[in-house]
VEXDREN-2710 file (C-alpha; in Angstrom, 1 decimal):
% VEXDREN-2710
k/r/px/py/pz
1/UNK/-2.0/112.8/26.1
2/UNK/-1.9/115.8/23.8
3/UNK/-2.9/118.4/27.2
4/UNK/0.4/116.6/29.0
5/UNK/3.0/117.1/25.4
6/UNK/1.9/121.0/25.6
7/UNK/2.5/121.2/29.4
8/UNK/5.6/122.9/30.2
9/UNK/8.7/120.9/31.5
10/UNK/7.9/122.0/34.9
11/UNK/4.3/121.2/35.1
12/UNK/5.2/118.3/33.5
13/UNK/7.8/117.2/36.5
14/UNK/5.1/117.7/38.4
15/UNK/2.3/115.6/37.2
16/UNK/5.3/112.9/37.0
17/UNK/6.4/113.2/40.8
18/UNK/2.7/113.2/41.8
19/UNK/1.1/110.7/39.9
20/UNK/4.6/108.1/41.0
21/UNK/4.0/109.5/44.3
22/UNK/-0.1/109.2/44.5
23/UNK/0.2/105.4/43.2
24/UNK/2.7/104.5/46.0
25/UNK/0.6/105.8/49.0
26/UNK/-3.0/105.1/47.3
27/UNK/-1.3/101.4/47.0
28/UNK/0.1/101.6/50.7
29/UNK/-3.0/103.1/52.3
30/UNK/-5.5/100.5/50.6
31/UNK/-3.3/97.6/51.7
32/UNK/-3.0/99.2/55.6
33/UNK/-6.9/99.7/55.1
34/UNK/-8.1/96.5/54.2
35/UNK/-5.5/95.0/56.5
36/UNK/-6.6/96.9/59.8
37/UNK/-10.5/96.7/58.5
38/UNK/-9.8/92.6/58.8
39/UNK/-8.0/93.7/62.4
40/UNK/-10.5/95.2/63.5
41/UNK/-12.9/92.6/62.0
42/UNK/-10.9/89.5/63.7
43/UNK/-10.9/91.9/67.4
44/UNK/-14.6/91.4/66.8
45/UNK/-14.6/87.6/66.3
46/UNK/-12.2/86.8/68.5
47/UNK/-13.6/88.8/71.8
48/UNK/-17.1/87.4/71.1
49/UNK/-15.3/83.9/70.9
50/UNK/-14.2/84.5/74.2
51/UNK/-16.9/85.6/76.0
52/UNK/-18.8/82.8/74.5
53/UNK/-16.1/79.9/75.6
54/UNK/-16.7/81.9/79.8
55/UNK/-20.1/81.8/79.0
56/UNK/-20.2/78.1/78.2
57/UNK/-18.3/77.3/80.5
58/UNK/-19.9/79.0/83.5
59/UNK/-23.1/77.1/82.4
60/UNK/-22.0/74.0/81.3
61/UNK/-22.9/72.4/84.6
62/UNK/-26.7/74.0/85.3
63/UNK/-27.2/73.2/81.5
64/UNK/-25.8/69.0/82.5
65/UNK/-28.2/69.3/85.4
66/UNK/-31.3/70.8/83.5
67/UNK/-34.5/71.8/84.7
68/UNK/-34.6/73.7/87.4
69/UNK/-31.6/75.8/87.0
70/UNK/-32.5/78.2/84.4
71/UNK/-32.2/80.7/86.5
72/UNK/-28.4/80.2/87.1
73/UNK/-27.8/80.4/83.3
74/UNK/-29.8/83.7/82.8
75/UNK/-27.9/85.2/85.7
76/UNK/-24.1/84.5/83.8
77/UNK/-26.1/85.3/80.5
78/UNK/-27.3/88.6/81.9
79/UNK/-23.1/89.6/82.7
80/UNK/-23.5/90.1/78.5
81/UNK/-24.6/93.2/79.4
82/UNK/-21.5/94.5/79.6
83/UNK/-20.3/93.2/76.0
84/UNK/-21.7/96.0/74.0
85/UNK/-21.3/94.1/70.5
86/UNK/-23.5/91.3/72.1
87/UNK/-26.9/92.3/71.3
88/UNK/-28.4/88.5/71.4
89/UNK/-27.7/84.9/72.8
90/UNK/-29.3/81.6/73.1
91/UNK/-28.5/78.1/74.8
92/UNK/-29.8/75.2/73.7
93/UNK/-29.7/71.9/75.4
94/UNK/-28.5/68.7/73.8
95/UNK/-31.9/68.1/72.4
96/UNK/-31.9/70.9/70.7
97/UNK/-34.3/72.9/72.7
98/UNK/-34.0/76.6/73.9
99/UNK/-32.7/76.7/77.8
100/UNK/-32.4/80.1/78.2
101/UNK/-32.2/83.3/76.0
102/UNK/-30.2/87.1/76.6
103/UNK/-32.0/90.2/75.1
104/UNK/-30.0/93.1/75.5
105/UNK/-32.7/96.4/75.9
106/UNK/-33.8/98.1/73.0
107/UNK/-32.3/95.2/70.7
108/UNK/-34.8/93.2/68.1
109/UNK/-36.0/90.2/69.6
110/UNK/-34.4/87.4/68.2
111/UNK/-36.1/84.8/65.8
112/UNK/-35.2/81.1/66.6
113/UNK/-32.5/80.6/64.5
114/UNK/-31.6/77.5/62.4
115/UNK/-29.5/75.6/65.0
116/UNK/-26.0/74.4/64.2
117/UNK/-24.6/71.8/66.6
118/UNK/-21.2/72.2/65.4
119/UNK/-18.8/75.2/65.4
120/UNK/-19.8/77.9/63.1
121/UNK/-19.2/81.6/62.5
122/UNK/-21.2/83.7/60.2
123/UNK/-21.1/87.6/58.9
124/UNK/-24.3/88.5/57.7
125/UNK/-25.8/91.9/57.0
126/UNK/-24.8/94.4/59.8
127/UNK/-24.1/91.0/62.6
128/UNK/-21.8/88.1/63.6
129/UNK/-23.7/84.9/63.9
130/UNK/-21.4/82.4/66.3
131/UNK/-22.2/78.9/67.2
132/UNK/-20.5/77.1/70.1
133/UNK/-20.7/73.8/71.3
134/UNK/-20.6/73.5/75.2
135/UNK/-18.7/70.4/77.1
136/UNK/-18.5/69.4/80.7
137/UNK/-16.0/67.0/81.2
138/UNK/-15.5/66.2/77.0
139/UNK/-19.6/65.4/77.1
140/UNK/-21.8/67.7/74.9
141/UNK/-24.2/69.2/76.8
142/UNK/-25.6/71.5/74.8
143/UNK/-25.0/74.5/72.1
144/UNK/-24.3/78.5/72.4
145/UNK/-25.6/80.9/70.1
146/UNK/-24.5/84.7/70.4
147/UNK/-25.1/87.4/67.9
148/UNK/-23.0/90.5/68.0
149/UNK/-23.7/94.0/66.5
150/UNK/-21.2/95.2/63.9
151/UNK/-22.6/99.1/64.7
152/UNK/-19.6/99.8/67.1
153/UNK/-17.2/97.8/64.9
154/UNK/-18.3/99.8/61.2
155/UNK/-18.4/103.0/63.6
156/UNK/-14.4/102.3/64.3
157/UNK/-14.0/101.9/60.7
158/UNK/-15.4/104.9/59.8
159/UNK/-13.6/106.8/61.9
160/UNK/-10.6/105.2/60.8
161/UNK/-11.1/105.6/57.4
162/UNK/-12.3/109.3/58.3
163/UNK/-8.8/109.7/60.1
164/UNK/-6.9/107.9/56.8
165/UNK/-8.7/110.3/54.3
166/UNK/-7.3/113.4/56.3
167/UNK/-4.0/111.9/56.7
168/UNK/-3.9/110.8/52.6
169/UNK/-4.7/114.2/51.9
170/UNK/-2.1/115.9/54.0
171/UNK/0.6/113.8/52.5
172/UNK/-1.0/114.5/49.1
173/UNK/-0.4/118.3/49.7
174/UNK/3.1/117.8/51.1
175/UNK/4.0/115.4/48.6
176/UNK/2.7/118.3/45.8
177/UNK/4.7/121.0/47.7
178/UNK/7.9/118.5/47.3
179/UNK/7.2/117.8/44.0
180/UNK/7.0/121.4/43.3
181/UNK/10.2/122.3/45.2
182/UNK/11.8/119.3/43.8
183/UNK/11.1/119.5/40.3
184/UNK/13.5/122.8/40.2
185/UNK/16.5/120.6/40.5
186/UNK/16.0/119.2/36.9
187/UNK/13.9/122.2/35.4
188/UNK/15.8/125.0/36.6
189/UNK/18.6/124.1/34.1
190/UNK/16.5/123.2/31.4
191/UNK/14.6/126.4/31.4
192/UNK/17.7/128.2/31.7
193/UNK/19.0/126.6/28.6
194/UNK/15.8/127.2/26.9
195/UNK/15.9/131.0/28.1
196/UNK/19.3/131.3/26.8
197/UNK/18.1/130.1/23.7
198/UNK/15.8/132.3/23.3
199/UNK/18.0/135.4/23.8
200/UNK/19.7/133.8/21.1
201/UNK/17.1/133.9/18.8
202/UNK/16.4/137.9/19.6
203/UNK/19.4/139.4/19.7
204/UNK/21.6/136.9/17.2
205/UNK/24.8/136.8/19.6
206/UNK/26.3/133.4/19.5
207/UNK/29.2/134.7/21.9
208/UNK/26.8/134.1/25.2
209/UNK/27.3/130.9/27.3
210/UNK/25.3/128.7/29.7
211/UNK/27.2/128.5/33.0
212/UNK/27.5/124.4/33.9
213/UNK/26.8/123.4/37.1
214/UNK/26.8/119.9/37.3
215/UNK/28.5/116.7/35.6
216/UNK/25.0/115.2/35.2
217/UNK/23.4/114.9/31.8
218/UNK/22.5/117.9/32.1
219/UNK/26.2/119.0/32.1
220/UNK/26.9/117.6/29.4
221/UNK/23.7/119.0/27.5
222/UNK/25.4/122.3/28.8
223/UNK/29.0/121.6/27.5
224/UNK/27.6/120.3/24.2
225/UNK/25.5/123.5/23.6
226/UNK/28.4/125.7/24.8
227/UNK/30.6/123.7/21.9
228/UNK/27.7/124.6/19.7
229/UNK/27.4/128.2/20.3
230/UNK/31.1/128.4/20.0
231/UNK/31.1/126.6/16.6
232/UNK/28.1/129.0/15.4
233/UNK/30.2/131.8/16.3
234/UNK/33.3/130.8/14.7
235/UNK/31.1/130.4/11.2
236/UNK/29.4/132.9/12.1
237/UNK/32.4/135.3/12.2
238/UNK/33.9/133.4/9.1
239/UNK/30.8/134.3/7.5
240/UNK/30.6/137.9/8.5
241/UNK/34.6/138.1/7.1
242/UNK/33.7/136.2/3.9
243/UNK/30.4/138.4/3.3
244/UNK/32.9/141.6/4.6
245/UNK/35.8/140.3/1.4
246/UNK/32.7/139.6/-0.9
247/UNK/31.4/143.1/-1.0
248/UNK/35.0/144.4/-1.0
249/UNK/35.6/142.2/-3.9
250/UNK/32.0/143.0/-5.6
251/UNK/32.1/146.6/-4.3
252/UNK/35.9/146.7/-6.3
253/UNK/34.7/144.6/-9.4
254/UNK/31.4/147.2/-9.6
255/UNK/34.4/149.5/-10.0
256/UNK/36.5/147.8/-12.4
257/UNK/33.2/147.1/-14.8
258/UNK/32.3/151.2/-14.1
259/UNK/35.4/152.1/-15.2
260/UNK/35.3/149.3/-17.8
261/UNK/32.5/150.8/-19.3
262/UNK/33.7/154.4/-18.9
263/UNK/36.9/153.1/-21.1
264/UNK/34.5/151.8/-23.5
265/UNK/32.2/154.7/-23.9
266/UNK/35.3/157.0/-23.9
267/UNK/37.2/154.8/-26.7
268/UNK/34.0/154.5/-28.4
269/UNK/33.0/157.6/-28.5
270/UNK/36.1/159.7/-29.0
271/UNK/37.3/157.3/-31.4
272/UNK/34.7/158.2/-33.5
273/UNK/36.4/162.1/-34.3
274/UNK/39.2/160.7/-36.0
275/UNK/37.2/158.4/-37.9
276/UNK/35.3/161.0/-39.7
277/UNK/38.3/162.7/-40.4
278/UNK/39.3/159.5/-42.2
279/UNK/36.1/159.1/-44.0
280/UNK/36.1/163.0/-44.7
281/UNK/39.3/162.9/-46.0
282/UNK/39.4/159.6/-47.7
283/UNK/36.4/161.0/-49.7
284/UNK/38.3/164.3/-50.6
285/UNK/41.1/162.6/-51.4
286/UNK/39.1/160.2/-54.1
287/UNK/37.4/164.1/-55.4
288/UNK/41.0/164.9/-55.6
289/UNK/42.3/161.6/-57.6
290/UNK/39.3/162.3/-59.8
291/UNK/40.6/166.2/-60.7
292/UNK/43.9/164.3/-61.1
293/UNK/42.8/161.9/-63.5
294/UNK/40.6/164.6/-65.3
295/UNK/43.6/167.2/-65.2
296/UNK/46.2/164.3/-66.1
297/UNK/43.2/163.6/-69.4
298/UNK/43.4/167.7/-70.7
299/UNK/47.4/167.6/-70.7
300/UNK/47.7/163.8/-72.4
301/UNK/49.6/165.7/-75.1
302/UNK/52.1/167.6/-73.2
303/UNK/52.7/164.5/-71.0
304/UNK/55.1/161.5/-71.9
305/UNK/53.7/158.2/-72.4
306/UNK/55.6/156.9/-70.0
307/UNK/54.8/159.2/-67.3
308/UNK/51.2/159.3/-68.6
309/UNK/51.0/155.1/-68.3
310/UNK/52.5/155.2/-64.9
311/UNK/50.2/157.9/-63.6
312/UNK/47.5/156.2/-65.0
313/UNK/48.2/153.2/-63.0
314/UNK/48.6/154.7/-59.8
315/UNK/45.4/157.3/-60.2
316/UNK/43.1/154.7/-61.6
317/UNK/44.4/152.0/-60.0
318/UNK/46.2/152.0/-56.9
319/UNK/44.8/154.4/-54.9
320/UNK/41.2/154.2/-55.9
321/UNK/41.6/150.7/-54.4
322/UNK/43.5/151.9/-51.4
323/UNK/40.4/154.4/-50.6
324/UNK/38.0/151.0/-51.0
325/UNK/40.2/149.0/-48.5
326/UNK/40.2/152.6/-46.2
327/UNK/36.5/153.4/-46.3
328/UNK/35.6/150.4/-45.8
329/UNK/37.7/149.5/-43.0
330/UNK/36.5/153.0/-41.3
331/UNK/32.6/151.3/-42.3
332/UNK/33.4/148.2/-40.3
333/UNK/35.2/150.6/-37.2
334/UNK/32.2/152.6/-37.2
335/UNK/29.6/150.3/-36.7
336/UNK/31.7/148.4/-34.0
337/UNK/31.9/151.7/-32.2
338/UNK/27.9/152.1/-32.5
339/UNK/27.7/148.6/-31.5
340/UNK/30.0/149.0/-28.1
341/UNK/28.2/152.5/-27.6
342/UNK/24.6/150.7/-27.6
343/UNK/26.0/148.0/-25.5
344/UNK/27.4/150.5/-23.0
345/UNK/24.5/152.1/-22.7
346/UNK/22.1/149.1/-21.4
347/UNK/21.9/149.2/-17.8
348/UNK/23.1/152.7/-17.4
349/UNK/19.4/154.3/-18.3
350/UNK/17.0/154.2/-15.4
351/UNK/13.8/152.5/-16.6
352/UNK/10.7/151.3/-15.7
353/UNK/9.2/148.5/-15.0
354/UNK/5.4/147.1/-15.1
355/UNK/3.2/144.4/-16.7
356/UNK/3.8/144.1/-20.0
357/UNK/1.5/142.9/-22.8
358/UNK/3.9/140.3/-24.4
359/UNK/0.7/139.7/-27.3
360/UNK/1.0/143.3/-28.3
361/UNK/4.5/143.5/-27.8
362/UNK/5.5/140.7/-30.2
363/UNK/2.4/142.2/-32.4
364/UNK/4.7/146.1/-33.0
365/UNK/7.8/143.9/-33.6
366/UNK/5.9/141.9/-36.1
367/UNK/4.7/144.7/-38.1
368/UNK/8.4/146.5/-38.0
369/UNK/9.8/142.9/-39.7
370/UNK/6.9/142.4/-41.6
371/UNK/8.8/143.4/-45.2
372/UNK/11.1/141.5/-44.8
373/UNK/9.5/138.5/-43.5
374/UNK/7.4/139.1/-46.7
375/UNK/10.8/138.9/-48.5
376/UNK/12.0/136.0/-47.2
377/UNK/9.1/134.2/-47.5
378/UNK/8.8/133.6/-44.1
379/UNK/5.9/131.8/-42.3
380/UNK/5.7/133.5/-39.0
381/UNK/3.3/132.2/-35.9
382/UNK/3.2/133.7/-32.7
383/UNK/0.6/132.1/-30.0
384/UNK/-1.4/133.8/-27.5
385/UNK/1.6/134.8/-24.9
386/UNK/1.2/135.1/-21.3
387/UNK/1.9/138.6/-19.9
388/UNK/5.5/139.3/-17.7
389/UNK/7.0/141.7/-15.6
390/UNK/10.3/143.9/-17.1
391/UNK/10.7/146.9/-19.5
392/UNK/8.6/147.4/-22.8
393/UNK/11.5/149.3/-24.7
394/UNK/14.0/146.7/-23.4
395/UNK/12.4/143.2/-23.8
396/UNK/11.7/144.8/-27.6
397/UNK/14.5/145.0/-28.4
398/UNK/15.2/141.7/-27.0
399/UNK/12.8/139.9/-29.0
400/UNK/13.6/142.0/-32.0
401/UNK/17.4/140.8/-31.7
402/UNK/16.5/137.4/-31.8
403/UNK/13.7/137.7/-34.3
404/UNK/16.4/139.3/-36.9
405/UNK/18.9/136.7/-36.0
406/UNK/16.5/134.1/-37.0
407/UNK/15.7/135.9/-40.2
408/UNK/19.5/136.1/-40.7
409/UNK/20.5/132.6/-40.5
410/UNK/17.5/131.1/-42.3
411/UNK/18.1/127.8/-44.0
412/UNK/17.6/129.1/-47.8
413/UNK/17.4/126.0/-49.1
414/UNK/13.8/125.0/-48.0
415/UNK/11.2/127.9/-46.3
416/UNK/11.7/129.2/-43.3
417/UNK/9.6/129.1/-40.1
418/UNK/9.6/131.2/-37.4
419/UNK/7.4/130.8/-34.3
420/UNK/7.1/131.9/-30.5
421/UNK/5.4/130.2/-27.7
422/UNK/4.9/130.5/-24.3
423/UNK/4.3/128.6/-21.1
424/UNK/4.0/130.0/-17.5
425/UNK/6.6/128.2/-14.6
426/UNK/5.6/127.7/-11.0
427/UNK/8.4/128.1/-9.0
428/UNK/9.7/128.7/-5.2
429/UNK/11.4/131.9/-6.2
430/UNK/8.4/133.2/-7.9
431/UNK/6.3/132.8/-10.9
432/UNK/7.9/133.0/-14.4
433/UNK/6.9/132.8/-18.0
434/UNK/9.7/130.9/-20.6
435/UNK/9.5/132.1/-24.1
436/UNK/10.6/130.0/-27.3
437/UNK/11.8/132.0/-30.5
438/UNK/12.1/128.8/-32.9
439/UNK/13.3/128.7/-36.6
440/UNK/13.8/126.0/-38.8
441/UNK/17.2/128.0/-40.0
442/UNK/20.8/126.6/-40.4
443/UNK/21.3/126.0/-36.6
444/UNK/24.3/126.2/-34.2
445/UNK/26.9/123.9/-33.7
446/UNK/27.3/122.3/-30.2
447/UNK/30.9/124.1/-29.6
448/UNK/29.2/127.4/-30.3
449/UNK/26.0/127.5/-28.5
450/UNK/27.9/128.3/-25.7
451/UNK/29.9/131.5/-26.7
452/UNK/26.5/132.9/-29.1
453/UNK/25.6/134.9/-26.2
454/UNK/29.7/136.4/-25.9
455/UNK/30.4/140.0/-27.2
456/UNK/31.6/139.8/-30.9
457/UNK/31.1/136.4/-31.4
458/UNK/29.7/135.6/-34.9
459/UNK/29.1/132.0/-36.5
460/UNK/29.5/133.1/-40.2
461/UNK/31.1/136.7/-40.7
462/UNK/32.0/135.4/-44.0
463/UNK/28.3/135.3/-44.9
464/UNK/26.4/137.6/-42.9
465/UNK/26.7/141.5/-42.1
466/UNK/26.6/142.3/-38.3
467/UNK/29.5/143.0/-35.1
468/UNK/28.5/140.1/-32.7
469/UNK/26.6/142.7/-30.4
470/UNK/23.2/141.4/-30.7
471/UNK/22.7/138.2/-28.9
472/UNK/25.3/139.8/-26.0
473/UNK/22.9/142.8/-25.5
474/UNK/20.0/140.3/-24.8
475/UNK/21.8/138.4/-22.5
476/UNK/22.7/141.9/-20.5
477/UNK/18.7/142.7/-20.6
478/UNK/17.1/139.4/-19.5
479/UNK/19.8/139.1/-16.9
480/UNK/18.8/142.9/-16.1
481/UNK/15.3/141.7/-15.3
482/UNK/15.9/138.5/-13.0
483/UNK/16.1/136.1/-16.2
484/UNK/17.6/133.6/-18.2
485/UNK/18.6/133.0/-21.7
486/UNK/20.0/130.3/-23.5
487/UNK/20.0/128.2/-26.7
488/UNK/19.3/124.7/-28.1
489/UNK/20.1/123.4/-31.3
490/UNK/20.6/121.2/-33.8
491/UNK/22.7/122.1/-37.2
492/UNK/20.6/121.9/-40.1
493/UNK/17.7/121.5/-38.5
494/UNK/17.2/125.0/-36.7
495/UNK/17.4/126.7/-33.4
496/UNK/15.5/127.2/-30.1
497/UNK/16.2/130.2/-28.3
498/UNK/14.3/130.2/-24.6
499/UNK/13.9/133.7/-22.7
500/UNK/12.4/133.2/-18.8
501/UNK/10.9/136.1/-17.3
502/UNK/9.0/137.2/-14.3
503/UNK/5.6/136.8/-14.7
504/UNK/3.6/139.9/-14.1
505/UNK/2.8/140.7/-11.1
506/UNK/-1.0/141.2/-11.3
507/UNK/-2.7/138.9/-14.0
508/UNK/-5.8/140.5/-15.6
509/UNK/-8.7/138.0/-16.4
510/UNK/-8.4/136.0/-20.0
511/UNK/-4.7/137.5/-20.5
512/UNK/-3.2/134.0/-19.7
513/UNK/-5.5/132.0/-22.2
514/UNK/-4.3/129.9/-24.2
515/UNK/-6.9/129.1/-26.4
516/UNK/-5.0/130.9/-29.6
517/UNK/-7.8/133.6/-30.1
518/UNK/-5.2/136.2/-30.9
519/UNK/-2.4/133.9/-32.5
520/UNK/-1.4/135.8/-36.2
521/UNK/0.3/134.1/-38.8
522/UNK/2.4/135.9/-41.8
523/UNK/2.9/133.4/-44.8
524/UNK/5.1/134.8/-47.6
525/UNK/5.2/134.4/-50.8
526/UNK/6.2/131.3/-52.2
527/UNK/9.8/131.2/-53.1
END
């Protein structure tokens, strides 16, 4: 069954239109067979039942009158001669008693068969056996025996058959040349279709169409697939438009964002001129206050109290407060502008990327917070982490963002914790590895946790000292590297922060273990 699924349509039509066509005539030629064998068979019964009835009654009378005229039944017996299927016979009187006897030359001579008075035909072995009764004048006189040869009879057969053979197998080849031709009218079309389709697949041009030539199934196979191509092209020339507007549309947003960030490094850094004019002259103008105030001190006596109090006020007073508000107004400008320069800066830098040893990684980023995890009294864990794929200098400072945000927002009223684990993912775009920074710190509330990771956003600028940069600058790496960032947390009870990452690309042996060989753990001093 499996040989006939993989044959193709046309061999297929074939073995179909042959083996419908083979059953009819093998059915038709065995019934004609047997039917014309039992012909043939019948012709031998019935011509030996005739020359037996002329027989018996040619010597119906000699046998009545009985001895003495043998010799007038072997003369009519001996016109068997010319009977060639009669090979023996024998005539019995009414006693039972052999009268007279027909050998025909070169024929077996005949054992004394077992006599049957009545009627009787027999086929056994390669002879007919018939039994005849004789009458003269409705008296039984006596009783015929002739056996006939079946050689001429099974010699008519075979030629027969011989003749039906050939024939069969001449209407077997014509029937297979028919098939052959035939089968065109259904597979032609098919395989038309199918090589239509396969232009299809090579060349990708839905705009073709199968000509219909028919209003058989087949026609409508061909007007449904035509409807189909014609509905593929359509989306398929919607899609080619919409792909054409998407890159206009990214190809104009790259743009917009270059010259985004070209406003942004411009502002940022030419901003920063005027600001150290401010600072520089803020800071001569609190030198010259102080020459004031010691100038205004040497001429107390030759100034009046009045002017002197009222000078005093303004030079120890006012403005020395004015130049606090100033420089540290120009403080807070100036590390906004350092913040929007870094963040202007990632992505622009061509770097590198290769497999990177996330253990040894997290190890130099440890070491750089290790005073001040000392400080805070910070217990610190870091398990055995599996390797990725991305930028050393990057993903530091990645990890180093978050690690100091954790530190920032510790929960001071019990000590803090501060851990990062690691699990590889398994997925159909490619292997990853998630990360987990986790502290036990204050924690995010659910209406922020989703604008932590937007530029400027802070959760307590009352209480802490930073711009908002940090978080958004980690977002713009991971994403950078194929990856995703996000947060879950729980106020009061601390934050999770997840990092996924390609995996590297080429693992060397042991560096996924996970058996916490190399885990290192920082307790502080107790609080």
């Amino acid at each position: 069954m499996k040989f006939f699924q993989n044959l193709s349509i046309k061999n297929k039509l074939v073995v179909i239109v042959l083996t419908v066509t083979l059953s009819v005539i093998g059915l038709g030629f065995t019934v004609m067979v047997t039917m014309n064998i039992n012909t043939f068979e019948n012709d031998l019964l019935n011509s030996t039942k005739t020359t037996g009835d002329f027989l018996a009654d040619a010597c119906s009378m000699p046998l009545f009158l009985g001895q003495g005229y043998e010799r007038e039944v072997t003369d009519e017996m001996d016109k068997l001669n010319i009977q060639a299927t009669i090979e023996n016979a024998v005539i019995y009187n009414n006693a039972g008693v052999e009268f007279a006897r027909y050998e025909r030359a070169g024929s077996p001579r005949l054992a004394p068969p077992e006599l049957h008075k009545e009627g009787y035909k027999e086929l056994k072995g390669n002879y007919l056996h018939l039994w005849r009764p004789i009458f003269l004048k409705n008296e039984r006189v006596g009783t015929l025996y002739i056996r006939a040869s079946r050689t001429i009879l099974n010699e008519k057969i075979n030629r027969y058959l011989k003749t039906m053979s050939i024939s069969l197998l001449v209407l077997i080849f014509l029937a297979y040349i028919l098939a052959v031709r035939a089968q065109g009218v259904i597979s032609e079309p098919i395989l038309n279709l199918a090589r239509v389709t396969g232009d299809i697949k090579e060349t990708g041009d839905y705009s073709v169409r199968v000509r219909k030539t028919g209003e058989d199934e087949i026609g409508v196979l061909y007007t449904g697939f035509n409807n189909m191509l014609e509905q593929i092209h359509l989306r398929e020339k919607q899609r080619d438009e919409a792909e054409a507007e998407q890159r206009r549309l990214m190809a104009e947003l790259a743009d917009k964002n270059k010259e985004l960030e070209q406003v942004v490094y411009v502002t940022s850094h030419d901003l920063r001129s005027p600001l150290v004019n401010i600072q520089g002259f803020s800071k001569e103008l609190a030198y010259s206050v102080d020459e004031l105030s010691a100038l205004l001190q040497t001429q107390a006596e030759e100034t009046p109290s009045r002017v002197k109090e009222k000078l005093a006020l303004i030079i120890e007073g006012d403005i020395p407060d004015s130049l606090k508000f100033i420089l540290s107004s120009t403080a807070k400008m100036d590390s906004l502008l350092s913040g929007l320069l870094k963040l202007s800066r990632v992505g622009h830098a061509a770097v590198s990327f290769a497999n990177i040893d996330m253990n040894e990684l997290i190890s130099e980023i440890h070491n750089a917070f290790e005073f001040h995890l000392k400080e805070a009294g910070v217990v610190f864990k870091a398990a055995n982490l599996p390797p990725c794929f991305g930028n050393d200098v990057e993903l530091n400072q990645v990890f180093s963002n978050l690690l100091g945000n954790a530190l920032k927002y510790l929960d001071r009223g019990r000590p803090g914790k501060i851990s990062i684990t690691a699990q590889r993912q398994h997925q159909r775009e490619g292997d990853s590895v998630l990360y987990c920074v986790e502290d036990n710190g204050i924690g995010i509330a659910p209406e922020h946790q989703k604008k932590v990771f937007e530029i400027f956003h802070r959760l307590h600028p009352e209480d802490t000292q930073g711009e908002g940069l940090g978080l958004a600058i980690v977002h713009k790496i991971v994403s950078r590297h194929n990856g995703k960032v996000w947060v879950e947390s729980e106020p009061g009870k601390g934050s999770r922060f997840h990092v996924s990452l390609p995996a590297a690309r080429k693992l060397e042996p042991g560096s996924d273990g996970s058996d916490g060989a190399n885990d290192f753990t920082l307790v502080g001093p107790d609080r």
